[in-house]
N, CA, C and O atoms as CSV, one atom per row, in Angstrom:
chain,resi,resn,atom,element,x,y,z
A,1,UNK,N,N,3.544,-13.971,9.843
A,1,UNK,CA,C,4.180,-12.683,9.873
A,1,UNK,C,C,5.432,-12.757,9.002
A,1,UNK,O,O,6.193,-13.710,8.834
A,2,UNK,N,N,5.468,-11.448,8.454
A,2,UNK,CA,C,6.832,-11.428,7.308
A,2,UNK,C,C,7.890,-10.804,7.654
A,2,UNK,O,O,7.701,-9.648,7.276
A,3,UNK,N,N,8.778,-10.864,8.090
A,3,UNK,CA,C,9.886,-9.778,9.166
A,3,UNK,C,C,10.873,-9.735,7.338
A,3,UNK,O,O,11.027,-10.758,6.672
A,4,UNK,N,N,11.291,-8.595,6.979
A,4,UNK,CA,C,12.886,-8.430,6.680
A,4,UNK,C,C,14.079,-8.069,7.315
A,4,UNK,O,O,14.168,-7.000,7.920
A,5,UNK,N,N,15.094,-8.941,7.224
A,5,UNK,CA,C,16.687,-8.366,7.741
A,5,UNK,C,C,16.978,-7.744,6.873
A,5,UNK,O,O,16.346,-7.854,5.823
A,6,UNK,N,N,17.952,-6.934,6.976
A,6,UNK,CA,C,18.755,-6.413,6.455
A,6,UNK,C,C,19.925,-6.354,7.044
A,6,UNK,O,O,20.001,-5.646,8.048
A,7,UNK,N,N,20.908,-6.945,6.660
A,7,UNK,CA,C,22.146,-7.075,7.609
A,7,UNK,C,C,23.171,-7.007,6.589
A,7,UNK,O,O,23.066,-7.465,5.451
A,8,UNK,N,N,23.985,-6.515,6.986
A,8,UNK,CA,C,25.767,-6.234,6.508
A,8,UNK,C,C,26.972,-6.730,7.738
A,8,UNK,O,O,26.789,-6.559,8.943
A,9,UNK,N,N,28.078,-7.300,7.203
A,9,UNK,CA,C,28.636,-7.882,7.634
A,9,UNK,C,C,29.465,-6.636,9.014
A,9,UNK,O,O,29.570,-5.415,8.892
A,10,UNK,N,N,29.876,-7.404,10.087
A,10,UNK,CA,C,30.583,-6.218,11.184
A,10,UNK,C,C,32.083,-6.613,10.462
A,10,UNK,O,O,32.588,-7.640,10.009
A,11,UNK,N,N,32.440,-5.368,10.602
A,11,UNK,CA,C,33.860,-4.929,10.069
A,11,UNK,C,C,34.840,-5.880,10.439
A,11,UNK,O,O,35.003,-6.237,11.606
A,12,UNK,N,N,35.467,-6.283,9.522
A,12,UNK,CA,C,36.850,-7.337,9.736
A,12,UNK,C,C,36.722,-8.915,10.084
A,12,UNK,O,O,37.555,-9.737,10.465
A,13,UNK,N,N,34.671,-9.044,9.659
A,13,UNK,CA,C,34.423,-10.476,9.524
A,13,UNK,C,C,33.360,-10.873,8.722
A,13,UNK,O,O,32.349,-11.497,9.044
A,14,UNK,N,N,33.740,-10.393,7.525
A,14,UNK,CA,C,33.419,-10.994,6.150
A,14,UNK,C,C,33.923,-12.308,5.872
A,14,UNK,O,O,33.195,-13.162,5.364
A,15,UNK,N,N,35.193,-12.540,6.189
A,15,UNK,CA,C,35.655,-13.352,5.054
A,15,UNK,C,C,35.140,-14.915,6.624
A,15,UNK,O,O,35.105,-16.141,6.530
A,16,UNK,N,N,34.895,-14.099,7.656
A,16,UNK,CA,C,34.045,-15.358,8.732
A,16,UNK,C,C,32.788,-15.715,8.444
A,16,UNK,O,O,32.291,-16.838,8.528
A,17,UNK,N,N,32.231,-14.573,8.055
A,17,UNK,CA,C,31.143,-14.664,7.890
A,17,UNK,C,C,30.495,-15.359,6.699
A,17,UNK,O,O,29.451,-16.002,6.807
A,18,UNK,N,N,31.207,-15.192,5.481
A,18,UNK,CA,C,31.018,-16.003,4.183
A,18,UNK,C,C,31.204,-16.990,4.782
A,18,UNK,O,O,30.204,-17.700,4.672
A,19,UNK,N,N,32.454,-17.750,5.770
A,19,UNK,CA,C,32.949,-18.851,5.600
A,19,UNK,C,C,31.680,-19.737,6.339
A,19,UNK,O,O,31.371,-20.834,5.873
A,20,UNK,N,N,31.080,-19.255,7.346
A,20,UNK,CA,C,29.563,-19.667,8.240
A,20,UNK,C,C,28.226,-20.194,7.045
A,20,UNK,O,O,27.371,-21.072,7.157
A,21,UNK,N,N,28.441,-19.488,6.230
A,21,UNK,CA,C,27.118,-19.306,5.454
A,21,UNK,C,C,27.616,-20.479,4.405
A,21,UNK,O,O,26.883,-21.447,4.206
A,22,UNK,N,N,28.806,-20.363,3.786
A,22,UNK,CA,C,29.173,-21.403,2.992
A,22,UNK,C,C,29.207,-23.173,3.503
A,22,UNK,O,O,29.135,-24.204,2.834
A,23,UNK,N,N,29.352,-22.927,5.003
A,23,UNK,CA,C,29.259,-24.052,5.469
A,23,UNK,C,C,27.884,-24.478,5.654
A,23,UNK,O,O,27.397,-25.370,4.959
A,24,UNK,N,N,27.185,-23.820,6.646
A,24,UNK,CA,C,25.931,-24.182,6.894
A,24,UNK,C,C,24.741,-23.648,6.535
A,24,UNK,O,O,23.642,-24.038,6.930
A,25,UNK,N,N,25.035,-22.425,5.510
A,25,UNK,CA,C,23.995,-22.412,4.235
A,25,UNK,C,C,22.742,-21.322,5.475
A,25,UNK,O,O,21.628,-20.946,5.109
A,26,UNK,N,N,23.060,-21.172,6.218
A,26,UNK,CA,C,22.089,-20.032,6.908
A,26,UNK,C,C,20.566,-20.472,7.316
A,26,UNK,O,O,19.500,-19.857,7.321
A,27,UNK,N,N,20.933,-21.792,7.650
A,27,UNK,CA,C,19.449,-22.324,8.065
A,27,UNK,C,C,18.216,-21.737,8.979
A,27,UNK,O,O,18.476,-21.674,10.181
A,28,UNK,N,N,17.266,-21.419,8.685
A,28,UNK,CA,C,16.115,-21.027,9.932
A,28,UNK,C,C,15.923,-22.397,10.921
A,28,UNK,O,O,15.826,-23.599,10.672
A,29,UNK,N,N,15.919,-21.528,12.276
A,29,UNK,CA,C,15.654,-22.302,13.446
A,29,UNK,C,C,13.997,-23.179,12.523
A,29,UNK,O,O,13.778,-22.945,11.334
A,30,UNK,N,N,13.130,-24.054,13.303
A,30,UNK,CA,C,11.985,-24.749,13.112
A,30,UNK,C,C,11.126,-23.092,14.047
A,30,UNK,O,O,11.332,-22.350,15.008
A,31,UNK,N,N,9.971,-23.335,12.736
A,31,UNK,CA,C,9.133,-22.463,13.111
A,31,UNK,C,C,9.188,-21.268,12.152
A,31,UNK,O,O,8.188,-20.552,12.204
A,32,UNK,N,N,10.040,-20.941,11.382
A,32,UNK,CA,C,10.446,-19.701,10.019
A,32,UNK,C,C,11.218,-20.231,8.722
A,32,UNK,O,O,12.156,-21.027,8.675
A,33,UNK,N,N,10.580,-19.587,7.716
A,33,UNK,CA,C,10.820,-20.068,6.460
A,33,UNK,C,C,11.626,-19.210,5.885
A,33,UNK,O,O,11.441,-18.118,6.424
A,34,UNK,N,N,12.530,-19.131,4.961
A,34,UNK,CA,C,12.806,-18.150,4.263
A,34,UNK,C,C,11.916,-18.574,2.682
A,34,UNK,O,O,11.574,-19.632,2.154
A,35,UNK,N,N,11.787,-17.027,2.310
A,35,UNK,CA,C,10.850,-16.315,1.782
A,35,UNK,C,C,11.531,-15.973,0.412
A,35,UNK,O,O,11.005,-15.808,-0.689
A,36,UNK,N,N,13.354,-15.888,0.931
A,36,UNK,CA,C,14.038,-15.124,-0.536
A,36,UNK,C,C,15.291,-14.745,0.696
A,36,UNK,O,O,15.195,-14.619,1.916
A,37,UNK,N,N,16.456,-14.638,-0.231
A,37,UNK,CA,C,17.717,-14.247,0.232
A,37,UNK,C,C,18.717,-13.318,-0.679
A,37,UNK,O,O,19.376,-13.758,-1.621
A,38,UNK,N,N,18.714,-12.034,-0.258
A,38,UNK,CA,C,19.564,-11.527,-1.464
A,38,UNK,C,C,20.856,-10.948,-1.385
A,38,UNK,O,O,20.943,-10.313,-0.334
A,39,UNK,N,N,21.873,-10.904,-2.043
A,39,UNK,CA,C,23.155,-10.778,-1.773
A,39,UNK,C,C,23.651,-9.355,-2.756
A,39,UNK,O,O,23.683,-9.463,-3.981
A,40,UNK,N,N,23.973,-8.221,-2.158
A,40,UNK,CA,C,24.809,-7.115,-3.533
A,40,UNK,C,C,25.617,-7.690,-3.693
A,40,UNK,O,O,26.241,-7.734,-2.632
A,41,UNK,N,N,26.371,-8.570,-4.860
A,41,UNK,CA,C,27.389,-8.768,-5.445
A,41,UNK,C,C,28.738,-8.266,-4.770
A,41,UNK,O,O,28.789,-7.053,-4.975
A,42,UNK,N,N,29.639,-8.602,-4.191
A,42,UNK,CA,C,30.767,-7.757,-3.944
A,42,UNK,C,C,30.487,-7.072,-2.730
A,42,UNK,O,O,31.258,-6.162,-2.423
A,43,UNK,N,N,29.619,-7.310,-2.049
A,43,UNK,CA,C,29.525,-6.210,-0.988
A,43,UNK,C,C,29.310,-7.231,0.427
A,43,UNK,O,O,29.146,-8.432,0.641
A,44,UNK,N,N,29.417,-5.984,1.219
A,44,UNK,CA,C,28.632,-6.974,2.865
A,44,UNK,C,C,27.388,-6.538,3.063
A,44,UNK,O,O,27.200,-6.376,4.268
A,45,UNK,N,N,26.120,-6.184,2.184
A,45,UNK,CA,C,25.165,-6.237,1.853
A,45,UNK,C,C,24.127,-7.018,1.672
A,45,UNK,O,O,24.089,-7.567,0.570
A,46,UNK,N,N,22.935,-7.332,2.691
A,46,UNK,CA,C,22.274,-8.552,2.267
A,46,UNK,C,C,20.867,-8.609,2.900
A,46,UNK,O,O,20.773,-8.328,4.095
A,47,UNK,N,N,19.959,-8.890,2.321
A,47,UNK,CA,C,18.171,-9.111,2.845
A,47,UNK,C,C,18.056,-10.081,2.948
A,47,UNK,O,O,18.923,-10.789,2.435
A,48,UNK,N,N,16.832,-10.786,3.731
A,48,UNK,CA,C,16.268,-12.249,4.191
A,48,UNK,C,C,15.312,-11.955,4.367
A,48,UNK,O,O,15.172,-11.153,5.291
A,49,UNK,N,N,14.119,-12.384,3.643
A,49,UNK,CA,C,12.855,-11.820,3.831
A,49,UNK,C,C,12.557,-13.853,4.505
A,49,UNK,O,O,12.893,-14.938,4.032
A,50,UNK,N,N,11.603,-13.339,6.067
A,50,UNK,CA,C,11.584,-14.792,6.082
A,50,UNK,C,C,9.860,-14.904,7.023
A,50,UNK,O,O,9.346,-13.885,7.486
A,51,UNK,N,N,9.410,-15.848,7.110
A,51,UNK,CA,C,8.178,-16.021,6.902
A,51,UNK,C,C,8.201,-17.015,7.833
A,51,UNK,O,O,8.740,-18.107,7.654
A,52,UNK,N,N,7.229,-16.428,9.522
A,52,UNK,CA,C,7.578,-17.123,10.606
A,52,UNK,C,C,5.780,-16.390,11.615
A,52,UNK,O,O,5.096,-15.388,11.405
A,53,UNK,N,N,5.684,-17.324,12.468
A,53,UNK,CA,C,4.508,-17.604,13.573
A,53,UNK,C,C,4.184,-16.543,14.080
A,53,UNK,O,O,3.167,-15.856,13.986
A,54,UNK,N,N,5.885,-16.356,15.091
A,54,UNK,CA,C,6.455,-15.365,15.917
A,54,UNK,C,C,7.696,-15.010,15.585
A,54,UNK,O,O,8.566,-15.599,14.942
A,55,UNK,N,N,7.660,-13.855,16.164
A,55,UNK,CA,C,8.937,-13.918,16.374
A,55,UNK,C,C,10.301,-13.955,17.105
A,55,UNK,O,O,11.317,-13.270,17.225
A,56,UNK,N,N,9.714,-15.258,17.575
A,56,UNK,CA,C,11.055,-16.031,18.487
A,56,UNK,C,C,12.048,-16.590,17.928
A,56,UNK,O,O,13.141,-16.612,18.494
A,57,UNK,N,N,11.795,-17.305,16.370
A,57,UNK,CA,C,12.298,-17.956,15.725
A,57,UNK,C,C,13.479,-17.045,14.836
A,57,UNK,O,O,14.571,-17.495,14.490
A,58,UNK,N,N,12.995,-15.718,14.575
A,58,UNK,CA,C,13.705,-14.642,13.966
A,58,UNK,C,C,14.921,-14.328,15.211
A,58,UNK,O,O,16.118,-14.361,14.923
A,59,UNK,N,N,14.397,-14.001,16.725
A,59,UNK,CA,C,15.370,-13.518,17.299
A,59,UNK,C,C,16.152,-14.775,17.623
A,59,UNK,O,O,17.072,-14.462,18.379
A,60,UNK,N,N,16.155,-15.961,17.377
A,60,UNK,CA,C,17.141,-16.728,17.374
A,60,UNK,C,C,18.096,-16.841,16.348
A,60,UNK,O,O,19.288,-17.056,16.570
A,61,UNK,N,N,17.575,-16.695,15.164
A,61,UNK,CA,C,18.634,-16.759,14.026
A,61,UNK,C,C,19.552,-15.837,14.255
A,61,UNK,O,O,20.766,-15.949,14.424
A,62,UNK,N,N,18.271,-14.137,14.239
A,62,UNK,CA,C,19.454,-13.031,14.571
A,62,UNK,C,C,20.711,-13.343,15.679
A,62,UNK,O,O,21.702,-12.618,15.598
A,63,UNK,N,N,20.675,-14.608,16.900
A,63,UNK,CA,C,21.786,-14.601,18.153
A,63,UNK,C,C,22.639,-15.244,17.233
A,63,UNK,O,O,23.805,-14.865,17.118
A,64,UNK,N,N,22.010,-16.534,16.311
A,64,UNK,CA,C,23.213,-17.007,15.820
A,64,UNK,C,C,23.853,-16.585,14.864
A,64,UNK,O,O,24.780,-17.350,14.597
A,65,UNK,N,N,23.773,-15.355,13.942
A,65,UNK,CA,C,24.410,-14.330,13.564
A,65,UNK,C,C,24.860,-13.315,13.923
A,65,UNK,O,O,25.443,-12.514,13.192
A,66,UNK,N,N,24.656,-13.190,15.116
A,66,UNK,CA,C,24.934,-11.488,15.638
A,66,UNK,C,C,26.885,-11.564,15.985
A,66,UNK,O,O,27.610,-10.594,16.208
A,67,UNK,N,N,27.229,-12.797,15.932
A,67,UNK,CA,C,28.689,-12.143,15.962
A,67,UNK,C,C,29.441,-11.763,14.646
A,67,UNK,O,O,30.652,-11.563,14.550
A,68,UNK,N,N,28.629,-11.708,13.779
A,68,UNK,CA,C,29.291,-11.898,12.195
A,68,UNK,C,C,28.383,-10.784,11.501
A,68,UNK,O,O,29.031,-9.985,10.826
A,69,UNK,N,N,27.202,-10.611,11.536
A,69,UNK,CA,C,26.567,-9.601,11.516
A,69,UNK,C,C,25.774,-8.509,12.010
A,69,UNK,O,O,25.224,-8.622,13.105
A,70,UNK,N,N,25.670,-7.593,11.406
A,70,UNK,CA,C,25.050,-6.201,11.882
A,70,UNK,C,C,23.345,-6.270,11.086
A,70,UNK,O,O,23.108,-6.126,9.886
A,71,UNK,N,N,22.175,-6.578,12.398
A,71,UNK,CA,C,21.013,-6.760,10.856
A,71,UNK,C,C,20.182,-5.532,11.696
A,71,UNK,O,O,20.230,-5.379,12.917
A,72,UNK,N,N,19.541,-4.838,10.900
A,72,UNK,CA,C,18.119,-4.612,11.298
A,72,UNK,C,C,16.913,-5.347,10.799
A,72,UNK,O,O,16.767,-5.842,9.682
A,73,UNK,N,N,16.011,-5.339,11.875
A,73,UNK,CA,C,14.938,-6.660,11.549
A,73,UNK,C,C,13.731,-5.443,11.046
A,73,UNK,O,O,13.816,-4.252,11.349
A,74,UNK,N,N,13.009,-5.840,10.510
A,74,UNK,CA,C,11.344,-5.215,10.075
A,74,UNK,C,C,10.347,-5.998,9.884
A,74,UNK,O,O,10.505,-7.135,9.440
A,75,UNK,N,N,9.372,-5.583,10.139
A,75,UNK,CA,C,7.943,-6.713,9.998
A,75,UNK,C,C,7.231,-5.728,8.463
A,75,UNK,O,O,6.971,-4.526,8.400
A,76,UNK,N,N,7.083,-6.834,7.364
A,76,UNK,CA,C,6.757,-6.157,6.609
A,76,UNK,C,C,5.494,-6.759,6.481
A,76,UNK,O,O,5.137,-7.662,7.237
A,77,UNK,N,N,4.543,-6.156,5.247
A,77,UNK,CA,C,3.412,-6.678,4.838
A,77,UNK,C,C,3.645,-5.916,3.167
A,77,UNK,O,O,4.374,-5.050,2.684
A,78,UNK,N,N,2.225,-7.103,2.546
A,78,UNK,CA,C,2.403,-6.572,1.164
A,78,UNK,C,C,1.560,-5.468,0.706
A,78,UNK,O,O,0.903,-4.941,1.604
A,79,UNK,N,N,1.417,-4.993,-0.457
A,79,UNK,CA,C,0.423,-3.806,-1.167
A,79,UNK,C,C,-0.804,-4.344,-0.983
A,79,UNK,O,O,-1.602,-3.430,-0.776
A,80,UNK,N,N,-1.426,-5.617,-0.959
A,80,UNK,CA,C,-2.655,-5.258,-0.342
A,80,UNK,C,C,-2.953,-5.138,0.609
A,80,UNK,O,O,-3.930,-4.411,0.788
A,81,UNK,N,N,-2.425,-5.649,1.554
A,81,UNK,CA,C,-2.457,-5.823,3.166
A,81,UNK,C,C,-2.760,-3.834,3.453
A,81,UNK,O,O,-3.744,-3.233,3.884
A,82,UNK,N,N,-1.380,-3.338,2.961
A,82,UNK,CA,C,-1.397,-2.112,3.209
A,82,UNK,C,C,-2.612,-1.035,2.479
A,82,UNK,O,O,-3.052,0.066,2.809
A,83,UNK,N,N,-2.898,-2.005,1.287
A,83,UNK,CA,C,-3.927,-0.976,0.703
A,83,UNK,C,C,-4.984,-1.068,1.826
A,83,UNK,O,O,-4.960,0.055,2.332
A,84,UNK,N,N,-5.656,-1.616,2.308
A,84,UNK,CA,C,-6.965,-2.581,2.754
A,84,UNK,C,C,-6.673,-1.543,4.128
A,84,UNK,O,O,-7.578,-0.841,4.580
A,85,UNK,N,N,-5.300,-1.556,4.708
A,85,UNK,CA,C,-4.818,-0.928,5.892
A,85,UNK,C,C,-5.432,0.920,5.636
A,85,UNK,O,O,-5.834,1.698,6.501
A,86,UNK,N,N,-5.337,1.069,4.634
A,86,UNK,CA,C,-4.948,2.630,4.028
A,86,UNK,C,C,-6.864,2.828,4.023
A,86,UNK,O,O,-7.471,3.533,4.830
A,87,UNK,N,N,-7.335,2.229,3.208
A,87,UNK,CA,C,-8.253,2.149,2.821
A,87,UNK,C,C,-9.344,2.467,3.915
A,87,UNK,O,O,-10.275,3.273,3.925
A,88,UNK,N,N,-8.796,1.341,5.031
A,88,UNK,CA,C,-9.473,2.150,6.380
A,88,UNK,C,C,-10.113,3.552,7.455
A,88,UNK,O,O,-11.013,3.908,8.216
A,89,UNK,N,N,-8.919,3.911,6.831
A,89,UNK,CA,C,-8.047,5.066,7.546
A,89,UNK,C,C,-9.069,5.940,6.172
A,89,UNK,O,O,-10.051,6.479,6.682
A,90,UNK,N,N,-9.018,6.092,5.058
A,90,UNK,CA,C,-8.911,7.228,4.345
A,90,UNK,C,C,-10.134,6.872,3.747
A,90,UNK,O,O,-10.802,7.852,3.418
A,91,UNK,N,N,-10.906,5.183,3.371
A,91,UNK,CA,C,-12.531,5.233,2.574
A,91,UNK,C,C,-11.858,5.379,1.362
A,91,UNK,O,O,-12.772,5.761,0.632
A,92,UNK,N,N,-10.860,5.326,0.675
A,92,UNK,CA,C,-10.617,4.800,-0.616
A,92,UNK,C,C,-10.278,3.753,-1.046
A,92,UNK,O,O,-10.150,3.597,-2.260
C-alpha cells in the first residue's frame, strides 16, 4: 500500500522541526519504505510518499511527528491501478 503525507510544519516549530529531521533524517519505523520526500523550498511544506504492509507503521511515524507537524495521510494508487479500477466501473 502507498499512503501520501502531506504535512506542514505547526506554527512556531519549524526551526524544531528542521532541527529533528536534520538530526535523525526522518527514518520509517521497520515495516515502510519511503518512496520519495519532497520539500517547497523556503516553506513548511512537504510530501512523503511511503510504501508500507499496513498501516501501522505510517501511524507510528505520524506519533513521532505529530508534535512538530500538521500531516494529512492518503492512500494513493497509480494510473493504472486506477485505470483498470475505472475500467470496471465504465467497460472502457
Amino acid at each position: 500500500m502507498k499512503v501520501m503525507v502531506v504535512w506542514k510544519t505547526v506554527p512556531g516549530k519549524y526551526k524544531t522541526a528542521l532541527e529533528q529531521f536534520l538530526k535523525t533524517g526522518g527514518p520509517l519505523p521497520a515495516g515502510a519504505k519511503t518512496l520519495g520526500r519532497w520539500h517547497v523550498p523556503g516553506s513548511i511544506l512537504g510530501w512523503h510518499l511511503i510504501e508500507a504492509k499496513d498501516l501501522t507503521a505510517v501511524a507510528q511515524h505520524a506519533a513521532e511527528w505529530a508534535d512538530v507537524l500538521e500531516m494529512e495521510i492518503y492512500p494513493v494508487i497509480e494510473d493504472a491501478e486506477a485505470g483498470a479500477a475505472a475500467k470496471k466501473v465504465y467497460g472502457k
